[in-house]
N, C-alpha and C positions, 0 to 999 in steps of 0.2 A: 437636420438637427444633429449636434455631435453627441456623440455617446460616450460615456465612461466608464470604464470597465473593471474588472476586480477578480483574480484569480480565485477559482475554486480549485483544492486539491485531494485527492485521495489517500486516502490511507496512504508518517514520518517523523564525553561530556565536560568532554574539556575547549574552552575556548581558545587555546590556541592551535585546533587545527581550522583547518579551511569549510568551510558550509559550501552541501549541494544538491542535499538530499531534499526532493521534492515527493516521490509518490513511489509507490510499487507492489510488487503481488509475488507470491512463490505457485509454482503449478506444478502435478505432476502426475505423470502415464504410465501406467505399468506395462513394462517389458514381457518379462518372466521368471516363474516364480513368485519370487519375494524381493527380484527387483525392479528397481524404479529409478526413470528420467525425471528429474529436475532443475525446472526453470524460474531462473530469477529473473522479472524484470523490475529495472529501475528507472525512476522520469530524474532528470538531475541537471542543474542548474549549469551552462555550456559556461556562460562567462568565470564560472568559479574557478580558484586556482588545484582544489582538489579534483582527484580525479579517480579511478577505482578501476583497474584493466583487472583486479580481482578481488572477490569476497569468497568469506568465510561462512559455511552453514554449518550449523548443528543439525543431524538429521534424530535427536530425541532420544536414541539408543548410546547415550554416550561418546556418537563418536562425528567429530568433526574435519571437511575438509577445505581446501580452498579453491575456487572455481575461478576458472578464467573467463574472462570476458570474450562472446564471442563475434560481436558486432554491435553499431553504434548507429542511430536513428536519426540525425540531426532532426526537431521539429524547425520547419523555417519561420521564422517573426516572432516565434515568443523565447526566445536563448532558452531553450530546453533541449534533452535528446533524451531517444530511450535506449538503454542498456540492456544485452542479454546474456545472460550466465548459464549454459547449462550444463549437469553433469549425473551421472549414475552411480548409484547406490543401493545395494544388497542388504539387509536384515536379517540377524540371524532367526528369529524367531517371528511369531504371532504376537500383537500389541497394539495399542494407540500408540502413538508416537508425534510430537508439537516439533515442529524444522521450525526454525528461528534463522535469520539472517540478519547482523545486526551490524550496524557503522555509524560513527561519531562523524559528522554533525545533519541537522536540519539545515534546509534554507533557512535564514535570518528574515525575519518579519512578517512572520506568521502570525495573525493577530489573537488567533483564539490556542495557541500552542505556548506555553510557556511560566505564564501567571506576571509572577515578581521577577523572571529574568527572559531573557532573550530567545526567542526558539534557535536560536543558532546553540543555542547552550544545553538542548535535550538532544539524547539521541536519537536517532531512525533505526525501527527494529521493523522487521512484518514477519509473518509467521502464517503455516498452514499446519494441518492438523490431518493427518493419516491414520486410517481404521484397519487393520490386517486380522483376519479373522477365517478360519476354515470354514464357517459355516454360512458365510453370505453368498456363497454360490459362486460367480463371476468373480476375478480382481477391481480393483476400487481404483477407477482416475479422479482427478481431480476436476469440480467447476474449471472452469474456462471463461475469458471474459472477453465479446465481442468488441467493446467498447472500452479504453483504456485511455480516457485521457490524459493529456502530458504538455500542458494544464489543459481544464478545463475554464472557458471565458464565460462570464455572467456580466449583465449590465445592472448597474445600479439602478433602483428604483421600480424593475421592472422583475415580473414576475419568472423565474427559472427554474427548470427541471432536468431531470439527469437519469437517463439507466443505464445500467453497467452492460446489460446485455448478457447475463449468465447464459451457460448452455451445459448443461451436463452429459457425458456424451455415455454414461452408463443408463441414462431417463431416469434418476434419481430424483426424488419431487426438489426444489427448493425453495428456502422461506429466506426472507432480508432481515433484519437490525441494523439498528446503528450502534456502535462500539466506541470506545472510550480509544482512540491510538494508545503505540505503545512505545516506551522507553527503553532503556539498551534491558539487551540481554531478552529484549519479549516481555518485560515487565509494566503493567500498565501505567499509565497516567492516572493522574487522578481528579477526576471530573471534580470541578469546581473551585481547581487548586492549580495543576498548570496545566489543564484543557478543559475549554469549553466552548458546549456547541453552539453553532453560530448564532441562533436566535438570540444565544445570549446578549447582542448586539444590537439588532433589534429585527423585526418581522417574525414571520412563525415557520418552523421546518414543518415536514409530512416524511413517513417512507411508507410507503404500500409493504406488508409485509410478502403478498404474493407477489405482486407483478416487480417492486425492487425500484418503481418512479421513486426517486427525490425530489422534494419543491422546496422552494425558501421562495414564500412569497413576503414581502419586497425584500433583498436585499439593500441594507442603509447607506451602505459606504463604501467605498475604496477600501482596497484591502488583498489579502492575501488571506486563507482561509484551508484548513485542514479536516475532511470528513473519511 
């Protein structure tokens, strides 16, 4: 029997640049001190004519750099690769602090991204959120995530599930949600208006808020799809 298939992706404004952005995550491991390694990775569309050997982060204290790129993943059979960025950063003080990494454009034809125009026409922002505090005892890494797909495949019709595979490497508990993506600058979308989740299409989502399984039991259609 042939199967048909339908891109799942994870967490992605001007249209005349090039679309490629498919999916990505910021992480990061405390050195010493009050500094810290971080990495960007990116899933991104190989056929596209953009390309990105570097991005810009905001690490939340006002100050912004540019990172270079420092190897490239080809995935083979679905024209994707992953991208990694990474670079070091000091703080002068104790804070929360929200890294943003943000680039115009999405992939184009993302069906639940967009609304009244095109996802190629939102930006791809992602973002991680840093706690620095003298009194949490040990320094604070970031989740990490075993499983990163770049895409992830589902078959229509059939029932599909997903875990990211967190791991905390401080033994921090962790809980899941599902989030609204986000727009240039780390600014959200707005659920109901240019994003929504994919039930909206039809079948029913689940997330365990402990264990982090995703299901969409049945996925409807063909499609390209952003969670």
């Amino acid at each position: 029997m042939r199967k048909l298939y339908f891109i799942l992706l994870l967490l992605l404004p001007l249209s005349s640049f090039a679309t490629h952005n498919r999916g990505g995550e910021i992480t990061y491991r405390h050195l010493f001190g009050l500094r810290y390694e971080f990495t960007i990775t990116t899933c991104t569309k190989t056929s596209s004519p953009a390309d990105r050997p570097e991005l810009e982060i905001s690490y939340g204290d006002g100050q912004i750099d540019t990172v270079e790129r420092q190897s490239i993943d080809p995935i083979a059979g679905y024209d994707a690769q992953k991208n990694i960025y990474v670079i070091e950063h000091e703080y002068s003080g104790y804070g929360t602090y929200e890294i943003c990494v943000s680039d115009p454009n999405r992939n184009g034809g993302v069906i639940n991204v967009g609304g009244s125009v095109s996802s190629d026409n939102i930006a791809f922002s992602i973002q991680s959120v840093i706690y620095l505090s003298p009194f949490t005892g040990a320094p604070n890494n970031s989740v990490t995530f075993e499983d990163c797909p770049c895409p992830e495949y589902a078959c229509v019709g059939f029932p599909y599930c997903y875990n990211p595979e967190a791991v905390d490497v401080d033994g921090d508990s962790l809980g899941y949600e599902l989030v609204v993506p986000m727009d240039d600058n780390c600014s959200n979308l707005l659920l109901g208006v240019n994003y929504f989740y994919p039930d909206s299409y039809g079948g029913t989502i689940s997330l365990d808020p402990i264990t982090g399984d995703f299901c969409w039991n049945n996925p409807p259609m063909l499609g390209e799809f952003n969670i």
